[in-house]
LUMKEVO-369184 format. One record per residue (C-alpha): x, y, z; residue in one letter. Coordinates in steps of 0.02 Angstrom, whole numbers, padded with zeros to 5 digits, always signed. Layout:
// LUMKEVO-369184
XYZA/...
// end
This chain:
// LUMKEVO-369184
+00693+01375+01000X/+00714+01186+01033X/+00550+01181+01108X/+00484+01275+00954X/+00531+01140+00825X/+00499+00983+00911X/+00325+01053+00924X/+00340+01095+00724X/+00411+00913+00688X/+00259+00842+00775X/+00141+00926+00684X/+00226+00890+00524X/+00238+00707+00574X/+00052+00698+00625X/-00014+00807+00450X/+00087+00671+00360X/+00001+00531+00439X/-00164+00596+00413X/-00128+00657+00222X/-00055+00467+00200X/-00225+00375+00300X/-00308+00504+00147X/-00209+00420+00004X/-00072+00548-00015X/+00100+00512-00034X/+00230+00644-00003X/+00417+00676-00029X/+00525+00707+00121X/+00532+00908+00073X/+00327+00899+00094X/+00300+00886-00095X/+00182+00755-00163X/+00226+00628-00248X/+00049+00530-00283X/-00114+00483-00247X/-00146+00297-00187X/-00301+00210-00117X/-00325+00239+00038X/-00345+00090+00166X/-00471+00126+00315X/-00571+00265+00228X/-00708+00220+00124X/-00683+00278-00047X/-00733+00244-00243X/-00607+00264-00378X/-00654+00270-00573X/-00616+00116-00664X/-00585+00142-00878X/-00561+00016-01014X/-00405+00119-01043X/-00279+00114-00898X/-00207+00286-00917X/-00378+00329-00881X/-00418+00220-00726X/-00402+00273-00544X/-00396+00464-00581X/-00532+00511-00470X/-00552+00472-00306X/-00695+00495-00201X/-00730+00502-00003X/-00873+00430+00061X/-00945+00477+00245X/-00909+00345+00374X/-01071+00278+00434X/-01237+00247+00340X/-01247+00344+00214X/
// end
């Protein structure tokens, strides 16, 4: 059983660091709590005169050439 949960708390620690690399931002029950820009992936985010409208879409680019 103990055995059984560390190896569940790893993968929760490790889906958490890859959803955060992404830009996500969760709660500590696994719920989200926002979207942010993410830092090492490349990425383009919308910007709008209005800023209620600005940064709601994100998107991912390929690493590399593109």
């Amino acid at each position: 059983w103990e055995e059984k949960l560390r190896k569940t708390e790893f993968i929760r620690k490790e889906r958490e660091a890859v959803l955060a690399e992404m830009g996500v931002a969760l709660k500590e029950d696994g719920g989200t709590i926002g979207v942010f820009s993410p830092k090492k992936s490349p990425h383009l985010v919308n910007l709008n005169e209005d800023p209620l409208m600005s940064e709601c879409l994100l998107y991912y680019i390929k690493e590399g050439t593109t």
